[in-house]
GUTORVO-374092 format. One record per residue (C-alpha): x, y, z. Coordinates in steps of 0.1 Angstrom, whole numbers, padded with zeros to 4 digits, always signed. Layout:
! residues N
XYZ ...
//
This chain:
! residues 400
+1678+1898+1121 +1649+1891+1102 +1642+1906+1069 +1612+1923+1076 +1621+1937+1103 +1634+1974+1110 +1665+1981+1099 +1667+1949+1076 +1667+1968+1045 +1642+1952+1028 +1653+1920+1024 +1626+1894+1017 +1630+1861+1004 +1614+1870+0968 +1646+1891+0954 +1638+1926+0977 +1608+1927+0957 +1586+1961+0962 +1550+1956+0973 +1541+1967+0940 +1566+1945+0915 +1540+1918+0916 +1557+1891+0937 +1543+1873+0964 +1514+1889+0981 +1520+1891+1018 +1496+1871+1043 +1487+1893+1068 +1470+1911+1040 +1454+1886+1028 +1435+1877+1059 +1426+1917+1059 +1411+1914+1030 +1391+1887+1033 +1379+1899+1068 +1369+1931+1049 +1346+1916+1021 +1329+1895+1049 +1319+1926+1066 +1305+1941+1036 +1286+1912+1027 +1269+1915+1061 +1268+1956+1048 +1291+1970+1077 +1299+1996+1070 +1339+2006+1066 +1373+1997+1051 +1368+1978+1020 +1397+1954+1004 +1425+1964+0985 +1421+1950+0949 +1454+1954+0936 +1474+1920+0944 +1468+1886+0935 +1453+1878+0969 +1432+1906+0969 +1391+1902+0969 +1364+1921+0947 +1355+1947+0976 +1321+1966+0977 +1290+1963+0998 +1265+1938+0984 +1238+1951+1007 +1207+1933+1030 +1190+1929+0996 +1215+1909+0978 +1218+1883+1007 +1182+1883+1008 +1177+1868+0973 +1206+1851+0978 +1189+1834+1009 +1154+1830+0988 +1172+1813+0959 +1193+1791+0979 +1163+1778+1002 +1139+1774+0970 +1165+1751+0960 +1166+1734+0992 +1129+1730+0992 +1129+1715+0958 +1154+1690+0969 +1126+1673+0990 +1110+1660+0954 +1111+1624+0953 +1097+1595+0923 +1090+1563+0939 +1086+1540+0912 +1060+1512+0906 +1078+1482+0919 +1091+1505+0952 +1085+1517+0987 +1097+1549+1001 +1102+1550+1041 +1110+1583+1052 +1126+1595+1085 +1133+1621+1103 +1160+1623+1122 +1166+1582+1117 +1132+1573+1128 +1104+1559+1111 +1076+1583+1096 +1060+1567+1067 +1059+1547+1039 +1048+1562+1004 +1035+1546+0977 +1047+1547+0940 +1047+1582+0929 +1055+1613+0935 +1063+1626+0963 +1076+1655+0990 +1101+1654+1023 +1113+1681+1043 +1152+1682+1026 +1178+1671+1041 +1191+1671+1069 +1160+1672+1087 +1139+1644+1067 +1154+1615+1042 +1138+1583+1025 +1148+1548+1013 +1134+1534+0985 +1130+1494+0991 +1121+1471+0960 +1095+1455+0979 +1084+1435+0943 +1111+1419+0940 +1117+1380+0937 +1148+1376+0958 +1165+1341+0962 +1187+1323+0990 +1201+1295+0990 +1218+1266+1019 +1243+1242+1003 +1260+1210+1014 +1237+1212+1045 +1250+1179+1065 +1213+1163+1086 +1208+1143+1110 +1175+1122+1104 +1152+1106+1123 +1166+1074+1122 +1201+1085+1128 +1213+1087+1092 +1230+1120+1075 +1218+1131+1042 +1231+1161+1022 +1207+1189+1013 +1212+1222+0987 +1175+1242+0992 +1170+1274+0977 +1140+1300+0994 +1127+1327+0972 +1107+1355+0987 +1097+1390+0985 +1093+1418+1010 +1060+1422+1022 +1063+1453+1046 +1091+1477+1037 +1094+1490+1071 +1094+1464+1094 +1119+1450+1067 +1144+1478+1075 +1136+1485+1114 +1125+1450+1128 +1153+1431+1124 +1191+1436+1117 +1204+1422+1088 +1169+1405+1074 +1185+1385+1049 +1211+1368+1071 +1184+1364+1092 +1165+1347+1067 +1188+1319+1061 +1194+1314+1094 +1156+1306+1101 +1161+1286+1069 +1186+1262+1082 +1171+1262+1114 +1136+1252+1103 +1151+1226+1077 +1170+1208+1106 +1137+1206+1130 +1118+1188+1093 +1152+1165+1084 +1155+1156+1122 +1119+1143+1123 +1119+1126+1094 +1136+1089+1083 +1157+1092+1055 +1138+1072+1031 +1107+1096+1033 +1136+1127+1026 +1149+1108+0992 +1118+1095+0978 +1083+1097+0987 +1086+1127+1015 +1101+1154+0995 +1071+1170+0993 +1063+1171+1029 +1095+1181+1031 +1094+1214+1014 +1060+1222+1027 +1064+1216+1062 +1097+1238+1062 +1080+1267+1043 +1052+1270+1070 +1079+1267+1096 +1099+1293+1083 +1070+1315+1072 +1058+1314+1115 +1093+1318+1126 +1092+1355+1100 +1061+1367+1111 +1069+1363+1150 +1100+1385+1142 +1080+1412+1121 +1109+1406+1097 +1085+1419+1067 +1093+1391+1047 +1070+1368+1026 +1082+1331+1012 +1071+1326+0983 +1091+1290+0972 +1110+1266+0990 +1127+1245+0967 +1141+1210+0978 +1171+1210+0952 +1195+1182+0965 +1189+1153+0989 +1210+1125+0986 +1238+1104+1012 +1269+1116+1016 +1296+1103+0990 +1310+1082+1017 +1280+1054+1008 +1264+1065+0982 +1272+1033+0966 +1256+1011+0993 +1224+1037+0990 +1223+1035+0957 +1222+0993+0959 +1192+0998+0984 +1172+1019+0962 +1176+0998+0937 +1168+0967+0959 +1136+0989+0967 +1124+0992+0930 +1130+0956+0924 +1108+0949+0953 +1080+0974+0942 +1084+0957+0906 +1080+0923+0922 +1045+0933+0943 +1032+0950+0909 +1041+0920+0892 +1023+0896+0923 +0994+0920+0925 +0987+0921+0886 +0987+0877+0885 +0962+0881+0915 +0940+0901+0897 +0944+0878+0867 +0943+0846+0887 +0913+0858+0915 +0885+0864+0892 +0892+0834+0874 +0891+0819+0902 +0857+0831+0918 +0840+0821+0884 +0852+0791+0887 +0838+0786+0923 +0807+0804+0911 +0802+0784+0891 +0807+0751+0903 +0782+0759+0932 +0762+0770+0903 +0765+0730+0886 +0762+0717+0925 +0730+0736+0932 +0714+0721+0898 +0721+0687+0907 +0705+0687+0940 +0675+0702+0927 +0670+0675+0898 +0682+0650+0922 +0658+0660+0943 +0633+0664+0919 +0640+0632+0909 +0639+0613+0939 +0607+0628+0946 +0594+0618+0911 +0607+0583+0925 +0590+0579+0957 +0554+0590+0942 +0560+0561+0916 +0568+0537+0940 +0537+0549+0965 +0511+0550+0938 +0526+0512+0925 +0521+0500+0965 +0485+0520+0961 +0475+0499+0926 +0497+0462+0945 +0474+0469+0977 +0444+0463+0948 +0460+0443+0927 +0484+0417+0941 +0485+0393+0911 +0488+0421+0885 +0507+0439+0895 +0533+0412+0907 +0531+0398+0872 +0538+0437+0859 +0566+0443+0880 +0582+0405+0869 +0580+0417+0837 +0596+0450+0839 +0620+0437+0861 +0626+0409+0830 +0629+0435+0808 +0657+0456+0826 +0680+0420+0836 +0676+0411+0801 +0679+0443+0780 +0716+0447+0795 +0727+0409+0794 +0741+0394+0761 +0723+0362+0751 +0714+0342+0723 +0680+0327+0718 +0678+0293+0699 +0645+0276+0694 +0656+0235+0701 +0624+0223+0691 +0622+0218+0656 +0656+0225+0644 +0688+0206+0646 +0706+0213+0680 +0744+0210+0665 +0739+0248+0640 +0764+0270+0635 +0759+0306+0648 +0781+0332+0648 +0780+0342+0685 +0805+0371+0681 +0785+0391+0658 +0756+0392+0674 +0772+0401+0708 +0782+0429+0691 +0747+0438+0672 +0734+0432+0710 +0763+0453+0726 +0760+0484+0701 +0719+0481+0705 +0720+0485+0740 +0750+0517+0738 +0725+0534+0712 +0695+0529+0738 +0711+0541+0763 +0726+0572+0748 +0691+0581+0734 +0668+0579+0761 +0697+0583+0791 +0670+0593+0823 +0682+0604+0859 +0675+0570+0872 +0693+0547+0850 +0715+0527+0865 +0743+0531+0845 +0741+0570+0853 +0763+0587+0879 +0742+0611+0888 +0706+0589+0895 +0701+0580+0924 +0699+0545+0941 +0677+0525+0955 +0698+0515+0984 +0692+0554+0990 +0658+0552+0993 +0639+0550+1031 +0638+0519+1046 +0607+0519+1056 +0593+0514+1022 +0593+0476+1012 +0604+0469+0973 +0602+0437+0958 +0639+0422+0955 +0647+0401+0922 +0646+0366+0937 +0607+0375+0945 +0604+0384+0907 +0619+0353+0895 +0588+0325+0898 +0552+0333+0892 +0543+0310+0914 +0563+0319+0946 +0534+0342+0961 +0537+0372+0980 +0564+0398+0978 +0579+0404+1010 
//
């Protein structure tokens, strides 16, 4: 039989405790009680709780007033949960319900509480990095070169960056590697480790800025940074023997290309010149030549007047030039003794050293001993000179 039933005498679990001894209060009028105070809050009228237990609840009636300003206090502090501070390097999107309202600006600013209304703040100043390591390439001329690149950016539309696109930064490295791939693959690997780095980045960064704005991702690039390019350790060594190769080969054309612009000019003055000296000598060659044939038509003139005269001039002349080169020795037989004693030697040499200082101090264009005159085997044909064996009698007429 159970102990709180009839006839059990009373015997509960707590000892046959009273009501009243302060044991244990007993559940069923617990729930009573409570179910009493709610209906007085709501101001039924009515049974009221006990208050004498440990489970028992203050009773009393608070009355349509007191829930009133209960109400009034609680929803002023709902409506002042709606203040919000965006702060100077922030964006606010607010929605309702999960979708997209607005965007506010730094500030201060209102939303219907929650649960109706709620906003994000996005740090849309931000310099945020990503970065691609040990990227293995295939290049243009079927080589594989190992590539670390870093991207910074910033976010340039705070709510396209949250609705647009799921997960935006993943997304962002995946256009990253994607857009670095299509660059490397076009390229030959040469251009990637030297001279092309530059086109490198660049071209990638417009890529991957296009690829971002057809997704509306609400991202802006502001850096792409080449960090790393080089072979894979496998041949590094032989990679590192052709780059070197490749400097001593630039060396060698800087060295070549400085010696021709040593060598060149000299050169072209040298030409210059020479056509220079060339162009000199035909003119007094010419000028001398010229000079030439008026002396020899204005001696045919004065011979065409003058046969005797000027036959016994040119003999003369002629005399003069055979002799004044020849070494000789004069000796008057006719009233001296033929057997004398000269000395021959010295005055070939007095002779010899006369004729060097003539010729050094009045040296023309047509002397013979000259180079540069001109002779009279060079002269036309046509004109007629007297030849030497003419010149030799007085008496053997005519000059043919």
């Amino acid at each position: 039989m159970a102990w709180n039933e009839p006839g059990g005498n009373d015997n509960d679990p707590w000892g046959n405790r009273n009501k009243n001894s302060g044991g244990p209060p007993d559940l069923d009028e617990v729930f009573k009680n409570l179910k009493n105070w709610f209906e007085s809050l709501a101001g039924k009228k009515g049974g009221s709780p006990r208050s004498g237990g440990v489970g028992g609840l203050p009773g009393g009636g608070i009355g349509g007033k007191g829930i009133g300003l209960i109400l009034a206090v609680l929803g002023a502090v709902w409506l002042l949960s709606g203040i919000y501070v965006i702060q100077p390097a922030q964006a606010g999107v607010v929605t309702q319900f999960g979708a997209y309202v607005k965007t506010t600006t730094p500030g201060p600013h209102w939303r219907i509480p929650w649960p109706i209304q709620q906003v994000e703040k996005v740090e849309v100043e931000e310099i945020r990095s990503a970065k691609l390591t040990n990227q293995m390439i295939l290049t243009q001329d079927e080589n594989i070169v190992d590539i670390d690149l870093a991207v910074q950016y910033n976010i340039k539309s705070a709510e396209d960056y949250l609705f647009n696109v799921r997960g935006p930064d993943r997304t962002l490295e995946e256009v990253v590697e994607s857009a670095l791939r299509e660059v490397v693959g076009s390229t030959v690997l040469e251009s990637v480790l030297t001279t092309g780095r530059d086109v490198v980045w660049n071209t990638t960064l417009d890529n991957l800025q296009e690829v971002l704005d057809d997704y509306n991702a609400g991202i802006f690039v502001t850096a792409v940074n080449l960090e790393r390019a080089q072979p894979p350790e496998e041949v590094q060594a032989a990679f590192s023997d052709a780059i070197k190769a490749r400097e001593d080969k630039e060396r060698f054309v800087n060295e070549a290309q400085a010696y021709s612009n040593e060598v060149l000019p000299r050169a072209r003055g040298d030409a210059q010149r020479a056509l220079e000296e060339s162009e000199a000598y035909k003119a007094r060659v010419e000028q001398a030549a010229i000079g030439e044939s008026q002396r020899f038509l204005s001696l045919l003139t004065e011979y065409s007047k003058a046969p005797e005269v000027t036959r016994e001039r040119l003999y003369l002349e002629a005399m003069e030039t055979v002799l004044g080169n020849t070494n000789k020795v004069l000796i008057d037989n006719d009233g001296g003794n033929s057997l004398m004693y000269l000395p021959i030697d010295q005055l070939v040499n007095q002779n010899r050293a006369r004729s060097d200082e003539s010729m050094l101090g009045g040296e023309s264009p047509l002397n013979s001993l000259s180079n540069d005159s001109p002779r009279f085997s060079d002269l036309p044909s046509e004109i007629n000179l007297p030849t030497r064996d003419s010149l030799r009698s007085r008496d053997r007429g005519s000059i043919r």
